[in-house]
C-alpha positions in Angstrom: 88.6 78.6 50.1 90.6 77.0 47.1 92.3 73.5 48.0 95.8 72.7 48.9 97.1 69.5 47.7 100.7 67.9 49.1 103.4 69.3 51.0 101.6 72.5 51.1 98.3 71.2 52.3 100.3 69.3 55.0 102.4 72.4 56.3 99.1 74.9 56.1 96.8 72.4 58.1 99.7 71.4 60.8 99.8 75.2 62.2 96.6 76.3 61.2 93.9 73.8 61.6 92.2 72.8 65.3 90.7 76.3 66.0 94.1 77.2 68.1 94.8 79.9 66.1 91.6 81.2 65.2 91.4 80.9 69.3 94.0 84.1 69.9 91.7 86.8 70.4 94.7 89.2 71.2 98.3 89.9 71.2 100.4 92.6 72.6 104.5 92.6 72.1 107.2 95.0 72.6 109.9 95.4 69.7 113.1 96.5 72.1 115.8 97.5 71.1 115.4 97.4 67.7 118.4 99.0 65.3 117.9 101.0 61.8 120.7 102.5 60.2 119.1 105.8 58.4 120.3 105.5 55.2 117.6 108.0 54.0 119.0 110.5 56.9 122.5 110.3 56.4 124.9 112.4 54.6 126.4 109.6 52.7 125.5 105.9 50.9 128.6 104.1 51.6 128.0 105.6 55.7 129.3 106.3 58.4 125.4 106.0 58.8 122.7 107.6 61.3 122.0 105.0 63.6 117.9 105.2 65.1 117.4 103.2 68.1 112.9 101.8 68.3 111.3 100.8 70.8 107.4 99.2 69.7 104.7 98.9 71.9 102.0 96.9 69.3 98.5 95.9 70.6 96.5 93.6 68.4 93.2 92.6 69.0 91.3 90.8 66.5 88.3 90.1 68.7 87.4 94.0 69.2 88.7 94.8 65.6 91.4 97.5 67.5 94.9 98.0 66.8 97.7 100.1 69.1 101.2 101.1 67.2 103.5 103.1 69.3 107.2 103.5 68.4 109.5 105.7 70.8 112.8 107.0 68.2 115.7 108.4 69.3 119.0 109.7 67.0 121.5 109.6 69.8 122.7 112.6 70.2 120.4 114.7 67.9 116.5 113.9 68.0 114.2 111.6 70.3 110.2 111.6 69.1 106.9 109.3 69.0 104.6 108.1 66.9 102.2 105.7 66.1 98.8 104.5 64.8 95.4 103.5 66.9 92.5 101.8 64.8 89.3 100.9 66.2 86.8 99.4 63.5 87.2 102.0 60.6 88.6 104.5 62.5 92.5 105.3 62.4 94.1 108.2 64.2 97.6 109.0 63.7 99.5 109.9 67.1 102.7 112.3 67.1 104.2 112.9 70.4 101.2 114.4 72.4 99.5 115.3 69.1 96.5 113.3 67.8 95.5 113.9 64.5 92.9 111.6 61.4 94.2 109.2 60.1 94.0 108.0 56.2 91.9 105.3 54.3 95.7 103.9 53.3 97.0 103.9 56.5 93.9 101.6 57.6 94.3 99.5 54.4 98.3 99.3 55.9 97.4 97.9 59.9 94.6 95.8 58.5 97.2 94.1 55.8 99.7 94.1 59.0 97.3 92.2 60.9 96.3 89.6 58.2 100.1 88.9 57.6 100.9 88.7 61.5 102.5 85.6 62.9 98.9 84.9 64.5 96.9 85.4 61.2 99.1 84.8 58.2 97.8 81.0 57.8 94.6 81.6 59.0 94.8 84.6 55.9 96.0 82.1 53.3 93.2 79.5 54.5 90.5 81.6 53.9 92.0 83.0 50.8 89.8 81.8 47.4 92.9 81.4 45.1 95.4 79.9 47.9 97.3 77.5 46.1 100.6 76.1 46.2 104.0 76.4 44.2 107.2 74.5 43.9 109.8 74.0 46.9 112.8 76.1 47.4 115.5 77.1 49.5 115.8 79.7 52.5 118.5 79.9 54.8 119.9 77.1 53.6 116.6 75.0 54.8 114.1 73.2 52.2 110.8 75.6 52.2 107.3 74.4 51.0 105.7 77.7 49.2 101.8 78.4 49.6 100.9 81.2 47.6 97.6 83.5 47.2 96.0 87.3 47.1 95.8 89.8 49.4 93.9 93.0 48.3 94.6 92.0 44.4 98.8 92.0 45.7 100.4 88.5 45.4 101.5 86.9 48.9 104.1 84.3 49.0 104.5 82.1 52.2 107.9 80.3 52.8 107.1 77.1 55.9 109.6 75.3 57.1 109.6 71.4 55.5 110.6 70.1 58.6 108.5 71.7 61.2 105.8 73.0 59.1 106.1 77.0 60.3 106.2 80.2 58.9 110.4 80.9 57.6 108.9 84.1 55.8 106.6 85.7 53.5 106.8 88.1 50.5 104.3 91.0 50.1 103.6 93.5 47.5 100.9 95.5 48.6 100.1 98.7 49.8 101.6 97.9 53.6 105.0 96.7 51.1 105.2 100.3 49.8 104.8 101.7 52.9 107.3 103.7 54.9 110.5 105.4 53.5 111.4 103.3 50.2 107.5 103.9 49.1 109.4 106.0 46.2 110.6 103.0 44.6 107.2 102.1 43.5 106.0 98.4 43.1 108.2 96.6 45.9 108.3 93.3 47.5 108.6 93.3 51.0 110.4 89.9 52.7 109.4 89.8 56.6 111.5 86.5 58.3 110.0 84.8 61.3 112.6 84.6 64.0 113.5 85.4 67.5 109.8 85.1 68.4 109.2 83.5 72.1 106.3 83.9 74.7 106.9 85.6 77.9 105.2 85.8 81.4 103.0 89.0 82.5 
C-alpha cells in the first residue's frame, strides 16, 4: 500500500482504520422506489419522457465471495419485467424473469468493481491500492472535499470525502462497471456515484 500524507491520510484512516469496516462481512439493501426517465426509450430528447419505476433487492457478501442483483421494472402502463445478476466465486449467472442463463467474464469484472467501490469497501479499496495517493482539495456541493486518488483494474478512481466529517461525498470511475449499462456506446466515460440518503434500518 502507497502512503497518504495530510488531509487525505487523515480523512482515509478516520473511516477506514480500526478493523470496523474490514469487520462487515455482509450487506443486503433495497433500492425502492427508484425513478429513471428512459431517455434511450423515448420518442423524443427534449421529452415528454418514458418514466421506469426500480425496485433493487442487492445482497453483498464479501465473506462467502457471493453477490445477489435483482431489479423488478415496470413502464406504467406498457411493460413490467426482472432481471438481475447472482455471483458466487467465479461464477455469474444472469437471471431474466424465470429464465436463468451464463453469465460473462465482463459482467463478473462489473459486480466485482461494484463491490470494491461500495459504501462498505471503497476506503478499504483505496487502502490497499499500491498507487493510492492524494490530490488537491476542491469543491462538491458547495462543501470543501479532500481528494484520495488511485487504480482500479488499470481505470483511474477518484474519491471526494467530506473535509469536515471525513466520509465518502462521491467517487469518479472509468472502468469497465463506468461503461456499463445503456450509455456504454459513448465509449471511455466517467461515472460520478454521490453518497446520500444512506441510513441503517431494523430487520
Amino acid at each position: 500500500m502507497a502512503a497518504l500524507s495530510g488531509d487525505g491520510n487523515r480523512a482515509v484512516a478516520v473511516a477506514g482504520s480500526g478493523g470496523v469496516l474490514r469487520g462487515i462481512a455482509r450487506r443486503a439493501r433495497r433500492l425502492a422506489p427508484h425513478v429513471r426517465n428512459g431517455l434511450e426509450e423515448s420518442e423524443r430528447p427534449e421529452g415528454p419522457y418514458i418514466v421506469e419505476f426500480d425496485s433493487v433487492w442487492e445482497v453483498h457478501d464479501w465473506a462467502g465471495h457471493r453477490y445477489r442483483s435483482v431489479t423488478d421494472a415496470a413502464f406504467y402502463p406498457l411493460a413490467k419485467f426482472s432481471s438481475g445478476t447472482v455471483v458466487d466465486g467465479d461464477v455469474v449467472m444472469r437471471l431474466s424473469g424465470e429464465n436463468k442463463s451464463p453469465g460473462t467474464t465482463l459482467q463478473l469484472k462489473i459486480v466485482q468493481e461494484r463491490q470494491a467501490l461500495s459504501p462498505e469497501r471503497l476506503l478499504l479499496t483505496a487502502l490497499d491500492a499500491s498507487d493510492v495517493h492524494t490530490e488537491p482539495d476542491t469543491t462538491l456541493q458547495s462543501v470543501p472535499q479532500n481528494v484520495v486518488a488511485f487504480s482500479l483494474d488499470a481505470a483511474p478512481v477518484r474519491v471526494y470525502l467530506n473535509a469536515y466529517t471525513h466520509l465518502p461525498t462521491a467517487v469518479d470511475y472509468s472502468g469497465p462497471l463506468a461503461r456499463s449499462g445503456y450509455w456504454s456506446f459513448l465509449g471511455d466515460v466517467t461515472a460520478r456515484t454521490y453518497f446520500s440518503r444512506e441510513f441503517l434500518v431494523k430487520g
